[in-house]
C-alpha positions as CSV (number, residue, x, y, z in Angstrom):
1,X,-26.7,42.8,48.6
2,X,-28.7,44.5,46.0
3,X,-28.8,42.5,43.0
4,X,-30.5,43.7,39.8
5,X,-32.8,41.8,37.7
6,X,-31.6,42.9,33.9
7,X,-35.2,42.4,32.8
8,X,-38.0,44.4,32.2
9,X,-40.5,41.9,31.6
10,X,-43.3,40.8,34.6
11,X,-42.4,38.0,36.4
12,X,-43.5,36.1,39.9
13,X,-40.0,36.1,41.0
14,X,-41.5,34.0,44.0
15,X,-44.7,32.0,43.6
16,X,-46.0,28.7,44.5
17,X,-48.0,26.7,41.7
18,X,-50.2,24.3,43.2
19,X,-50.5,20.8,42.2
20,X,-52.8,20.2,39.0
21,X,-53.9,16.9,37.5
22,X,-51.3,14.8,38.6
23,X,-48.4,17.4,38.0
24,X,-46.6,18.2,41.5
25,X,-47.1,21.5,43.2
26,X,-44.3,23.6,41.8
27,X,-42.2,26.7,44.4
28,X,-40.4,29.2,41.8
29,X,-37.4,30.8,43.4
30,X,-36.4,33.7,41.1
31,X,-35.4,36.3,43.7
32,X,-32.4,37.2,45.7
33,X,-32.5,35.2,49.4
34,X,-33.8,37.3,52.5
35,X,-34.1,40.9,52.4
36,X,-31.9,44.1,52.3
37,X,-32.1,47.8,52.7
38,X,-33.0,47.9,49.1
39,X,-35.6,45.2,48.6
40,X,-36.9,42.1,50.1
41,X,-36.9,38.7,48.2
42,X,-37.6,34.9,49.0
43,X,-38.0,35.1,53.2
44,X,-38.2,31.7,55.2
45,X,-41.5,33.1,56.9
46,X,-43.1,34.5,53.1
47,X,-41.7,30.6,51.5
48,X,-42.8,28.4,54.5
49,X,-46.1,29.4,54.8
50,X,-46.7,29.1,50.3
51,X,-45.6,25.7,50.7
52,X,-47.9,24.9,53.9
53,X,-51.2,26.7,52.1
54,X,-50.7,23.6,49.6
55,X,-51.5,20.8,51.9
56,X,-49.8,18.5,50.7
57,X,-49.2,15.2,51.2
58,X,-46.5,13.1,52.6
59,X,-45.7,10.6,49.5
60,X,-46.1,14.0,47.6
61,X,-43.3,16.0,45.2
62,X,-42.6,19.4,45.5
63,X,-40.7,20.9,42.4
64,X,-38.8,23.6,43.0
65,X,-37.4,25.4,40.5
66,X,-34.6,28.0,41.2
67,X,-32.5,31.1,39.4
68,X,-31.3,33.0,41.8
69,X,-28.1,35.1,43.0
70,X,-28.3,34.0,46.5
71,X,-28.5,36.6,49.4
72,X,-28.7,36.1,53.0
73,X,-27.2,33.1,54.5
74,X,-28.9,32.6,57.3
75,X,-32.4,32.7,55.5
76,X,-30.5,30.2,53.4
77,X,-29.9,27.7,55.7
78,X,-33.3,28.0,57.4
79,X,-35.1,27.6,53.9
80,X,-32.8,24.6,53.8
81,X,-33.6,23.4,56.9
82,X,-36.9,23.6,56.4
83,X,-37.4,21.7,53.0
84,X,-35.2,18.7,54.4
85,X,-37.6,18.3,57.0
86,X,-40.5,17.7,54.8
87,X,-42.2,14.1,54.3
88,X,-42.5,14.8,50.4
89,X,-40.3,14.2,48.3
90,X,-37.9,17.8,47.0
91,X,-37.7,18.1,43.0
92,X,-34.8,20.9,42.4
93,X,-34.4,22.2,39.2
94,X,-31.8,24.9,38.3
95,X,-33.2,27.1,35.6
96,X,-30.4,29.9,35.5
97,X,-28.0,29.9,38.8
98,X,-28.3,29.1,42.1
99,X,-25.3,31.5,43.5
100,X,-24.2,31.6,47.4
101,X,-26.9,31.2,49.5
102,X,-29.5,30.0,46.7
103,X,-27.0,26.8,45.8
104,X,-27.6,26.3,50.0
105,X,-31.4,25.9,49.0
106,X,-30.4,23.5,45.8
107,X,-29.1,21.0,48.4
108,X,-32.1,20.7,49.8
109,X,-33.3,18.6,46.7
110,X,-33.5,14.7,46.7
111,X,-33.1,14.9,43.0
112,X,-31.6,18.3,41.8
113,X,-31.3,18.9,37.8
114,X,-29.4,21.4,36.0
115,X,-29.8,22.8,32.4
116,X,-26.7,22.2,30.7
117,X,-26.7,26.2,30.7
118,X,-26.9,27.0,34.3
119,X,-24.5,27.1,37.0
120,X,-24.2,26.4,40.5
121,X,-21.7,29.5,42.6
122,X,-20.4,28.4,45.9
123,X,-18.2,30.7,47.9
124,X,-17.3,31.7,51.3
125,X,-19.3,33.4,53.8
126,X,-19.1,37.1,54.0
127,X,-20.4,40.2,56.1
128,X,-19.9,43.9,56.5
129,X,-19.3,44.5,59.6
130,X,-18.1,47.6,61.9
131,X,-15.9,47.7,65.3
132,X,-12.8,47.6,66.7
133,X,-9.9,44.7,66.8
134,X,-12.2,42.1,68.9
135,X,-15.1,42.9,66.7
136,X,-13.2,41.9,63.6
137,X,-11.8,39.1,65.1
138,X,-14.8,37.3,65.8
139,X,-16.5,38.6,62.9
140,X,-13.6,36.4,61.6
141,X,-14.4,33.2,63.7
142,X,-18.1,33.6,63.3
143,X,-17.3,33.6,59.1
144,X,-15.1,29.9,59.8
145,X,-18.0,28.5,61.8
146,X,-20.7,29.8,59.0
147,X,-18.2,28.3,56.5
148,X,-18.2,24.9,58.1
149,X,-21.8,24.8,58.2
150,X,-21.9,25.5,54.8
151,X,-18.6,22.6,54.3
152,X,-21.2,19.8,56.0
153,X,-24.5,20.9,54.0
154,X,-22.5,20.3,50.5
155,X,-21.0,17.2,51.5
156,X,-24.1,15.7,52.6
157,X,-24.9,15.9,49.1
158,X,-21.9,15.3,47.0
159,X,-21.2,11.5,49.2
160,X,-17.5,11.2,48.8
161,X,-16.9,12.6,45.2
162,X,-15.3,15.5,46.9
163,X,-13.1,15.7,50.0
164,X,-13.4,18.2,52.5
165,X,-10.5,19.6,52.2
166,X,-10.9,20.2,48.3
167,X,-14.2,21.5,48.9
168,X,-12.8,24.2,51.1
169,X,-10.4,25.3,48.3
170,X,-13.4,25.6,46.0
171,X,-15.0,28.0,48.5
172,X,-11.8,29.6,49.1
173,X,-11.6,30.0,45.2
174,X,-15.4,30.8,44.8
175,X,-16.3,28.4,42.4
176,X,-18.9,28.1,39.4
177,X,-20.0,24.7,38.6
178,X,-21.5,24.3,35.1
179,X,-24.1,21.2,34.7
180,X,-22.0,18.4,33.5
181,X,-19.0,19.4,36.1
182,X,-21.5,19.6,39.4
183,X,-23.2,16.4,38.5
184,X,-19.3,15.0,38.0
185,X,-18.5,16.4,41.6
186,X,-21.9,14.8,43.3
187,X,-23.5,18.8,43.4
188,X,-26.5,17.4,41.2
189,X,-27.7,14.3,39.8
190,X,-28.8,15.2,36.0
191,X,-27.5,17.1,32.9
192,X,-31.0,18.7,31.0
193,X,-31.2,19.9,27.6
194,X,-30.7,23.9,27.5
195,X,-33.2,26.3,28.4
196,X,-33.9,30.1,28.4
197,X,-32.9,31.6,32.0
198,X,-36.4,33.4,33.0
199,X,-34.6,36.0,34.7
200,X,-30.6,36.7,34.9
201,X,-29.1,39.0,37.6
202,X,-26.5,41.7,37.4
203,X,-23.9,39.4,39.4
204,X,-20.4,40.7,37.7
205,X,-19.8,43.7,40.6
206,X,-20.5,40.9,43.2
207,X,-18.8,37.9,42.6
208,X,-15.6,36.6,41.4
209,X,-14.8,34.4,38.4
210,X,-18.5,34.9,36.5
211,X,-17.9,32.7,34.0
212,X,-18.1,34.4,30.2
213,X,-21.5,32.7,29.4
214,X,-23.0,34.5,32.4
215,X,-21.1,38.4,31.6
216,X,-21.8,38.1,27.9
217,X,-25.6,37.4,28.5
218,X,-25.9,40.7,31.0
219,X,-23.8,43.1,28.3
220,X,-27.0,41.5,26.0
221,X,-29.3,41.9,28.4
222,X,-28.0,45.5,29.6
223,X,-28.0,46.7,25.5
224,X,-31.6,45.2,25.0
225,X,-32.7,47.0,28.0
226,X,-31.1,50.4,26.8
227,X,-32.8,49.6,23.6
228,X,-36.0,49.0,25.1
229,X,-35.6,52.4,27.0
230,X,-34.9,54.1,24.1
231,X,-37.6,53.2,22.2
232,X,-39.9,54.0,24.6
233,X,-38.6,57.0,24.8
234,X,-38.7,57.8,21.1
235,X,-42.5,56.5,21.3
236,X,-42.9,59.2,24.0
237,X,-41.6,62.0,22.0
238,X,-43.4,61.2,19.0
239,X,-46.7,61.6,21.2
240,X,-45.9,64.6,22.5
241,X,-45.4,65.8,19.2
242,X,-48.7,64.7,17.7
243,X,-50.6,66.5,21.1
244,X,-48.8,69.7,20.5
């Protein structure tokens, strides 16, 4: 999955911030999950060993703060995995999105927040894959076992406000969960006053039902990028002009 960033601007899109007087040691997830042909983003072996190189310790928060599209399951769950496993206790805050895979990671948090602008995307698994019949077929099976995995991580989190069988509709339907409507459903735990998304993602050609708020900010995103372009552009010209 090649998911664009509609930014032009520098950013860590993964980093680890350690901890600073009294503040806890902070893990920004602003990539895409795993790696693809294209480009490689938050890995479990690249995240994993950030978060060890802080030392921390056991009665210790980690905040982690995510905007991301999502990406490879797998590297999803193992990320998840991983953070559940730890002593300290897991801060989640979702800055922009935490789509597929990435709203995998969210779960991970004891506490997660959301902005009253961001959204949390979750969906049923999905592969390309190429074979005959019986490849298909258990490509299919494989997808229903993935999808129950997936079924048991968000229910460990939502504690009864949603039945499994709604649930599965909800990934059936791919759903996006704005702040007040997740912490309704048990997804997260507290509403936060809006912020700025530090980086948004070209997620329209992926996913189904983007809600408006998330298509009208890449069309503003996509123009002030063109604009950007242009103007640079222009700038360029006018150089060459003044060499010549």
């Amino acid at each position: 999955m090649n998911l664009n960033k509609l930014t032009n601007e520098p950013h860590d899109w993964f980093s680890v911030k350690s901890a600073a007087r009294g503040e806890p040691a902070e893990l920004f997830i602003y990539d895409q999950i795993g790696s693809s042909m294209w480009e490689e983003g938050v890995t479990p072996a690249s995240l994993i060993d950030e978060i060890k190189s802080l030392k921390m310790k056991d009665k210790d928060t980690l905040s982690i703060r995510i905007n991301s599209p999502g990406g490879n399951m797998f590297d999803g769950n193992t990320i998840y995995n991983y953070l559940r496993s730890m002593k300290q206790n897991i801060d989640v805050t979702i800055d922009g999105m935490a789509a597929s895979a990435a709203s995998i990671i969210a779960m991970a948090g004891d506490t997660i927040r959301m902005p009253e602008n961001s959204f949390l995307m979750i969906h049923n698994p999905w592969m390309v894959v190429a074979g005959d019949s019986q490849v298909m077929r258990k490509t299919a099976d494989d997808l229903d076992v993935m999808r129950d995995g997936a079924v048991k991580t968000y229910l460990s989190k939502t504690g009864g406000k949603v039945s499994k069988d709604e649930l599965i509709t909800m990934l059936d339907e791919e759903t996006w969960l704005g702040a007040e409507l997740a912490v309704e459903l048990g997804f997260a735990d507290e509403v936060l006053e809006p912020v700025r998304a530090a980086a948004l993602f070209d997620v329209s050609n992926y996913f189904n039902n983007v809600p408006d708020a998330i298509s009208h900010m890449e069309e503003r995103n996509k123009r002030a990028q063109q604009r950007a372009t242009l103007a640079a552009h222009k700038g360029l010209s006018t150089t060459d002009r003044a060499n010549k």
